[in-house]
Structures are given as structure tokens and as C-alpha cells.
TORPATI-72816 format. One record per residue (C-alpha): x, y, z. Coordinates in steps of 0.2 Angstrom, whole numbers, plus 5000, padded with zeros to 4 digits. Example, Ala and Ser with C-alpha at 12.3 -4.5 7.8 and 13.67 -1.06 7.14 Angstrom:
<nodes>
506249785039506849955036
</nodes>
This chain:
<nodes>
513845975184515345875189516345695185516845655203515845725217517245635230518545775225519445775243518845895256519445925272518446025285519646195290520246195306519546285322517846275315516246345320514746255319513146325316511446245318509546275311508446335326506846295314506546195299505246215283505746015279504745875276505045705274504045665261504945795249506145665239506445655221505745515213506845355204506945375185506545225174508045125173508945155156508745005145510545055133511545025146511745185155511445255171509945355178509445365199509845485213510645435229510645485245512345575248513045515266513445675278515345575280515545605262516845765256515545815244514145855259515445925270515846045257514246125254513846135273515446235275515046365258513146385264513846405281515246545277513946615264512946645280514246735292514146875276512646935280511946865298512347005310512646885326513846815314515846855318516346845297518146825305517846645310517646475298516046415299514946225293513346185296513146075309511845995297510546015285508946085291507945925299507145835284508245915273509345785261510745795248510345705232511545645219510845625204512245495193511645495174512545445159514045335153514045195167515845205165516145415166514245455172513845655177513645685197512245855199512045885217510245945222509745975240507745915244506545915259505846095259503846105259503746255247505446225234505646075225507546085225509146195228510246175212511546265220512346315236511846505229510246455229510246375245511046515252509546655253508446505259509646465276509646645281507846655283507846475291509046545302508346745306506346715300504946615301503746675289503746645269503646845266505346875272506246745261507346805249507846655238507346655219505546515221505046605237505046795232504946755215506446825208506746835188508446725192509746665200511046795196509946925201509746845219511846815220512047015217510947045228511946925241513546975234513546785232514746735217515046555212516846565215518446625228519246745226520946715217522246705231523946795224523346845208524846925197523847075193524747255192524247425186525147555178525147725169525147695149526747695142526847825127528047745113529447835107528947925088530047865074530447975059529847845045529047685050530347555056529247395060527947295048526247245056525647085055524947055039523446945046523347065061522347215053521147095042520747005057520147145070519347235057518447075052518047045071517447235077516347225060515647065064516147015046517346885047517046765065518646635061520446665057521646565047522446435056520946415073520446245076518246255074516846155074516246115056514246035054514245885047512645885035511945775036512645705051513345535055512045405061512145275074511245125078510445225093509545385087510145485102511845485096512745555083513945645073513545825068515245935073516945895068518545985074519346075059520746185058520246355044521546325031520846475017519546635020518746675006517346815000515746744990514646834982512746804978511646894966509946874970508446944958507347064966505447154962505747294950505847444955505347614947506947714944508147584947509147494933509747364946508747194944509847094957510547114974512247054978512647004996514546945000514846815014516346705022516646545016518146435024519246285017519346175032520446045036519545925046520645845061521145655059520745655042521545705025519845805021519445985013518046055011517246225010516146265021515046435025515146535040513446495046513846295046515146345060515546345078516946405089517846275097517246325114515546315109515346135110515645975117515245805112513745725125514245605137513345445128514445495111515945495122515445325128515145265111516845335108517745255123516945095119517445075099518644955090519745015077518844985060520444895051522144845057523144985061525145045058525745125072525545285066523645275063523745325043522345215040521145325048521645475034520545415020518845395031517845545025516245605031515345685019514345615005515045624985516845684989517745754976519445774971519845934979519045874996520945764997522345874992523745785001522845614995524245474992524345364976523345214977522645254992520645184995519545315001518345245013516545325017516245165029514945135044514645215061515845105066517145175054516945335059517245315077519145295078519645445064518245555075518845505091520545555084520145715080519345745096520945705106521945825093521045965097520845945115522845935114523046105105522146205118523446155131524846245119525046435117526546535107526746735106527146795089527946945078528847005088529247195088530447315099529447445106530447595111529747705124529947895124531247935142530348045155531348185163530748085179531847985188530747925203530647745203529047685207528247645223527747445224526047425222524847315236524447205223525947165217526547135235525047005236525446915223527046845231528246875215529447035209529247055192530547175184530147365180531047445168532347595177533047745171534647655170534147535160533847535141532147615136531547485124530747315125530347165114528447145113527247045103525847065090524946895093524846755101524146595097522946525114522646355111521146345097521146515095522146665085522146835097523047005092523547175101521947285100520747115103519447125116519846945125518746875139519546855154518946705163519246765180517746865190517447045192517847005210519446935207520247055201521147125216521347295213520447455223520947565208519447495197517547555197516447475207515547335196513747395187512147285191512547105189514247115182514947005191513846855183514446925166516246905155517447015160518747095145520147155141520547275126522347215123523647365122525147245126525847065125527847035131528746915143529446955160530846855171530346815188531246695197532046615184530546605175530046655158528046725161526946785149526046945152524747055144524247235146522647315144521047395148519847295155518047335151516347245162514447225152513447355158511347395156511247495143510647665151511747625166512547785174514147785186513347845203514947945207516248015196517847875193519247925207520847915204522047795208522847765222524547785230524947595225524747605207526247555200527047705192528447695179529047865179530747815169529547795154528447935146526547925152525147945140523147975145522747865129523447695126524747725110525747555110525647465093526147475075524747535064523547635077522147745070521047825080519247765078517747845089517147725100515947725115515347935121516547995134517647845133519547865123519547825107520247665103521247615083519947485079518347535091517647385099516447245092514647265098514147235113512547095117510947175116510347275132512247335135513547425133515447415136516247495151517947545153517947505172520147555171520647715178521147845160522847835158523147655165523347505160523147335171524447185167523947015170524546835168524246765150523346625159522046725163521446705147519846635141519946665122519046735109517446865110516146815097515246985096513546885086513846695089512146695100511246785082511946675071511146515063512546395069512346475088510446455085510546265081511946235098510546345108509446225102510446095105510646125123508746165124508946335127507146365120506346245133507046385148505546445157504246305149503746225165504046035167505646035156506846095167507645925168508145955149509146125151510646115160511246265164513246215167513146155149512246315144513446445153514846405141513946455124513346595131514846655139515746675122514546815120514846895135513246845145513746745158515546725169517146645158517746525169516946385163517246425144519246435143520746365134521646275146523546315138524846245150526246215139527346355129527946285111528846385099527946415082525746365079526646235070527546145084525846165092525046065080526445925077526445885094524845885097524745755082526045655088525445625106523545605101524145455088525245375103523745385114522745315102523745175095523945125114522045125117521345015100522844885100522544855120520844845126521544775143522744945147521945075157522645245149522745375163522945525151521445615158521145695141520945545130519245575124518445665136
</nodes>
């Protein structure tokens, strides 16, 4: 799914061309026109025009998809299809806002598939086009019926990515801290609560994450398609409830109720002066949802509800829920008039809120800060630059024996929405097959269509160039079958590794306050806090070599890990939502959009990160800066947008 299939495109130079000696097309295979919408939105396909970047572009990816695995291929050269096999055409099917309408591309015309979604899936297809001519020896997902997509890309080794040119990506040998007498150093006093809550799948938000709260019942509109159900909120308070609940008698038991404890969270809902409390199971991470396309219309196209000051404070006492009460407006001024309103009163405080949070996931802050002191090896060998560090373009700073043997690192770090520690599993959003380092264990089945993780051991800045980077260690750990077996035995690493030999090497990470050895996966090193559960069917593989660690960018974060989002009654009603129940119910294919789908499921590991990620630029100081400014700019945007109708904001973020 895209916004703007004319992203610029320029055909590489010295390109080969390659041309279809047969053809399974037919002319007559076309998709039929939709009824035209009668609300005012956009419905059709279009025929793309082979001058247009957005057909140049899939000919050259199906073409150098091809060179991989066709033998009279030379897979040094560039390569584009000369064209599309005869009959064959590219669709864009426009649908949605008329203003900001979503572009799918679909290529039509073969005899026996209705459509290629994808290049991937195209991919298969033009091989056989290319080496075959019989339907028993195609290998794309409708021809030799395959169970899916991703199962046909392994096969291919055809990810829906590149591989990330210059990645900062380092590995090294754990470094063993140095063993105080008496503890010197306090942890985090949310740190421990948190990653317990998290590994026991007790506790799925922390104190000061931006989520989704459900609006019950949701906010109507005029058009019954649209609506308000989720509301960005930031978690204000956690608290423990228990319910006693009467049970059957039973013989030998004095106990005539059972007491189950739960979560329950005071939100503070963005835009608003509004609290509530609100259960676990009425939530959503922030990542796992985003408004559709006709609500943002609706949004785009709404007038402020009463004259505004420039600051927008009107919009504070708009509240969203039936009956408030008192303690739903804490911060509530004297005289103020709180205002339930219409759906047109809802628009502008929502709509605010929306920019809000969209603002706080560009902004990220390391916090506690603590000195690690590292325990001196009798070594003085520096170490040996490593192959991918010298891809990546950049010297970063390795401590030497003449230099002190300490460092300031970090417990935390606040990434955008979301709250991360030391000893959190994180997804990464990278692929499996960006990560370039030889020193890792080849990928299990169909890794490479899954998250990819890192168990944080580490979090401190280094200086390069002048520049202040932030930096996190780890081991990184793929989803694997559960059964799976490692063909060979893990090698060790190579001559590259980067090898700090000025600081004491441990074969267990041992790098933060408060460890406590916890077992963990058989055969895999114990860990302080083990690891949350993996999704059902797999396990968690370290894929590191023991004893090392890998260090990435920061930015390489995606977020969170939600070990039992895709269990839980609130993932349920998004799965829903995106008509998840509909997959494999033939003729409703149209309603399940799998780029929509691939973010939800990606918090729970199933599917790659990329498209499911903070998108934190900007470094600021404390959560709270994050939050002020984030206020601030989304009020100026605002303010801009309602008191104007005639100016054109080009902040590409403004509710979107």
C-alpha cells in the first residue's frame, strides 16, 4: 500500500534488458471498474503507463530478482524488463480520500492468476515465463499451490527489501564489569517492575507510554463507516484490581470465591483534560493502530467547533465518554463548561490528539544514567577493525588500555510512544538479511519474514565525527519452529570480530545493576529476567556467537515486543478490525489488506518490523521535553490549519 506511486525512479545506468520469449497472458484478463462511491471518495483502477517511475521500478526489481536464480544470467550486471509479458498490464487501483487516496499496485493478464500482488509474487512466475513452458514447473504461490507468500520468498531468497548499505553494526566480546565491594549504583526504580511485568505477561504498558484507549461506545458520525473507537492516551497510574468471584462448592474446601487480580490504568487522553481508568483488555499499543483513511478525510475536512485562542484551550473540556465524573478532570479550571458536544465537536480535540502522538514518536531520550566500570585485562592487544565496521564508513571510538576503564551507560531510554530498559527484548525493524555480519547463524526456516530481536545488555553514546550517536548492545535472537535443530554446530567467530582486549571478556552477558540469573531457553545462557514467551509454534534463538555481543545504531529500533497482544481481547477486536478472520474465505480477499495487517502482527513477532516502527529523529533531553514540544508544535499546526482554510500546511505529519 502506498500514498504516492510517482516516488521518483531513475533506471540505473548500463542496463540490461531482458525480454519474455513466451507469454501465458491474455487480453481479456482485466479487473473490472468498482461502482463509483456515492460519499464522495475514490474507487477505479487505472492502467499504469510503462513511462511512468512506478512501472519502471517493478520491471527493474522482477528483472534483478531473476538474474538470482536464472543460470544464463550474469548476477553481476543491472538488469529491467524490457516489458511485461505480452498482455500483461499494471493496474493501479486509487481508493479512498479523493484528496489523500491509497495507490495498491496489481499486475493482470495471466490466464491461470487473477493477480500479482507483489513483485515477490510476480517473481516465481517470470522465471518460468522465462525457463518453462508447462504449468507443473511453476513455482509461484496460485500455480504450485503453496501455503503462502513468505513460504515462496524463502524458497527464492526473495525478501521484500535491500539490504542496508553501510549499516553501523559491530560485534564484540561481552565486557565483564568490574565487582564493587558494596553496591555503588541504584537501579531504576520502574526498571525491575517493568521487565518483570513484561517476561510474565502481567503488566503490557508502562507508566508514561502513549496507547490506544477504546472508546465505549465509540464516537458516531453521520456516515456509519466512520468513527471514533481508539484515542491516544498517555498511562498516567498502574494499578492492581482484584475480583472475587463465587464459585460451585466444593468438598473439602472452605473457599466459596476465587480472586483473580488484573491491570487497570489512569489514562490521560491526548488533547483533552480527560482521566479515566481504564482495563488492560480495552487497550492497544500505539503501533497497533491507525486511524482509516475516510476518518482522516473527515478529520482533514473539519471546522473548529467554537472560536478558538491561539493556544487551542477550548478543545480541553470536550470529553468523550458518557456521565463524566469529577475525577475524570483533575487539572479541570474554575468555571470552565465541560462540553460532550457532536461529531463535529469531536473532530478538532481528536484530531489534536492525533497530531500529539504522531509528534512524540519522532523524539527519543536515554535515561539513569550509570558509570559502568569494567574489570582491566592483563591484555594489551588492541583490536583488529572489524569488516563490518569498515563497511559502515564511520570510526567509532574503542576504549584502549591507555584510557580509563570506565563508561557512562544508560538504564532506559524513552523511544518515541514507548518505555524500553536494559534486559528488554526489542524488535529490531531491520531484516534478518541486513544485518551484515558472517559471524551470526544462518537464519532458521522463514526467519527472514519474521521480527528480528535484541535482548538489550547495553545502551551508551559514542562520538563520531563530531557527532553524538546513540548505540545499543545485545544479543540478538530470530523466531524459530519450534522443534527446529541447528544443522551444524555454531562456528566461531571470525578474525573480524571486534575484540576489546583492554577490558575483561565474559562468556555470559554481566553488564547491569541488579542481574539475577534466571533459567531460560535449554542450552542457551541464562539470562536475569529470562525472556517473555515466544508466539505459538516457536521458540527464541540466540543466533549471536556466546560470549558476544552486537552493537547497533538506536535507530534501528522498532519498539516494544507485546509477547500476548495477538491473545488478548483488545488484539482480537484490531484483528477483527482489519478483517483478519476473512483471510482464506474466498471472495473476500478485497477486505484483508495485508500491509495493514503486517504491522499488528509484527508486534508479536510474526511478521518483519519494518513497517511497524517509531520513527524517532530528534534527541530531546527529558520525556518531558518530549512531551512539551510535541504539545507545542501540534497546537501551532493546528491553530494554523482551522483559522486558515486557504493555507496549504506542508508538515507531512499533520494528521496523517
Amino acid at each position: 500500500m502506498g500514498r504516492d506511486i510517482g516516488a521518483s525512479f531513475q533506471t540505473p545506468k548500463d542496463v540490461v534488458t531482458i525480454a519474455f520469449p513466451r507469454s501465458d497472458g491474455t487480453a481479456s484478463r482485466r479487473p473490472d471498474q468498482p461502482p463509483t462511491p456515492t460519499d464522495g471518495s475514490v474507487n477505479f483502477f487505472r492502467p499504469v503507463s510503462s513511462r511512468e517511475p512506478a512501472h519502471a521500478r517493478w520491471r527493474h526489481e522482477v528483472a534483478m530478482r531473476m538474474a538470482l536464480h536464472v543460470p544464463s544470467l550474469d548476477k553481476s550486471k543491472k538488469y529491467i524488463l524490457a516489458a511485461f509479458p505480452d498482455d500483461y498490464e499494471l493496474f493501479d487501483h486509487t481508493k479512498g480520500s479523493r484528496d489523500n487516496p491509497r495507490h495498491d499496485l496489481y499486475l493482470w493478464g495471466s490466464k491461470t492468476v487473477t493477480k500479482f500482488r507483489s513483485v515477490n509474487e510476480f517473481v516465481p512466475h517470470a522465471i518460468w515465463l522465462y525457463n518453462h513452458n508447462t504449468a507443473a514447473n511453476c513455482g509461484c504461490r496460485y500455480c504450485s499451490n503453496a501455503k503462502g507468500q513468505g513460504e515462496i520468498s524463502q524458497q527464492y531468497g526473495l525478501p521484500s527489501h535491500l539490504r542496508l548499505e553501510a549499516a553501523p553494526v559491530t560485534i564484540r566480546r561481552i565486557v565483564r564489569p568490574a565487582l564493587a565491594p558494596a553496591p555503588e549504583q541504584r537501579a531504576a526504580s520502574q526498571r525491575d517492575a517493568d521487565l518483570r511485568g513484561a517476561v510474565a505477561a502481567t503488566r503490557r504498558y508502562r507508566i508514561g507510554e502513549v496507547a490506544w484507549c477504546q472508546i465505549e461506545p465509540p464516537l458516531a458520525s453521520p456516515d456509519p463507516n466512520v468513527f471514533i473507537r481508539w484515542w491516544p492516551a498517555i498511562v498516567r497510574e498502574v494499578r492492581l484490581k482484584s475480583t472475587a468471584t463465587g464459585r460451585k462448592s466444593v468438598p473439602g474446601s472452605a473457599a466459596e470465591y476465587v480472586v483473580r487480580q488484573s491491570h487497570v490504568y489512569k489514562m490521560q487522553l491526548l488533547g483533552v483534560l480527560y482521566h479515566y481508568t481504564v482495563p488492560e483488555e480495552m487497550m492497544l499499543p500505539y503501533l497497533a493502530y491507525a486511524p482509516d483513511p475516510d476518518l482522516l478525510a473527515t478529520l482533514r475536512e473539519g471546522k473548529a467547533p467554537v472560536p478558538l485562542s491561539e493556544d487551542l484551550r477550548e478543545l480541553a473540556y470536550f470529553f468523550p465518554m458518557p456521565t463524566p465524573k469529577p475525577t475524570h478532570f483533575p487539572d479541570l479550571e474554575e468555571n470552565s463548561t465541560l462540553r460532550q458536544g457532536s461529531w463535529e465537536d469531536a473532530l478538532a480535540p481528536y484530531g489534536l490528539a492525533l497530531q500529539v502522538a504522531a509528534y512524540i514518536t519522532t523524539f527519543w531520550c536515554f535515561t539513569d544514567e550509570w558509570e559502568f566500570k569494567a574489570k582491566a585485562s592483563k591484555s594489551s592487544a588492541l583490536p583488529a577493525p572489524s569488516a563490518s565496521t569498515s563497511a559502515a564508513g564511520e570510526s567509532e571510538v574503542i576504549p584502549s588500555p591507555r584510557r580509563p576503564q570506565s563508561e557512562w551507560r544508560y538504564q532506559g531510554a524513552w523511544w518515541g510512544n514507548e518505555r524500553i530498559w536494559m534486559d528488554d527484548l526489542v524488535r529490531l525493524h531491520p531484516y534478518r538479511d541486513q544485518i551484515p555480519l558472517d559471524e551470526l547463524l544462518p537464519e532458521s526456516e522463514g526467519a527472514d519474514t519474521r521480527t528480528l530481536f535484541m535482548l538489550v545488555t547495553g545502551m551508551f553514546i559514542t562520538h563520531t565525527n563530531d557527532r553524538h550517536k546513540g548505540k545499543i548492545a545485545g544479543l540478538l535472537y530470530e523466531l524459530a519452529p519450534e522443534g527446529w535443530k541447528d544443522p551444524t554446530p555454531s562456528k566461531s567467530p571470525s578474525k573480524n570480530v571486534v575484540i576489546e582486549k583492554d577490558f575483561a571478556v565474559a562468556d555470559q552477558p554481566l553488564s547491569s545493576p541488579l542481574r539475577r540469573a534466571v533459567p531460560t531457553i535449554p542450552g542457551q545462557p541464562p539470562l536475569q529476567y529470562g525472556l517473555p514467551a515466544p508466539p505459538r509454534g516457536f521458540v527464541f534463538r540466540l543466533i549471536t556467537p556466546p560470549g558476544f555481543e552486537v552493537i547497533l545504531d538506536i535507530a534501528m529500533v522498532a519498539g516494544r515486543y507485546y509477547s500476548d497482544l495477538l491473545e488478548s481481547p483488545a488484539g482480537h477486536l484490531r484483528l477483527q478490525e482489519l478483517h483478519f478472520d476473512k483471510l482464506g474465505i474466498p471472495g473476500a480477499e478485497e477486505l484483508v489488506n495485508q500491509a495493514d495487517l503486517e504491522p499488528v502482527l509484527s508486534l508479536g513477532g510474526l511478521a518483519a518490523s519494518f513497517g511497524s516502527k517509531m520513527g524517532c529523529q530528534e534527541w530531546k533531553r527529558t520525556r518531558q521535553a518530549m512531551l512539551t514540544s510535541a504539545d507545542t508544535l501540534s497546537r501551532e499546526a493546528l491553530y494554523t490549519l482551522f483559522t486558515n482554510s486557504d493555507v496549504k500546511t506542508e508538515d507531512p505529519m499533520l494528521i496523517d
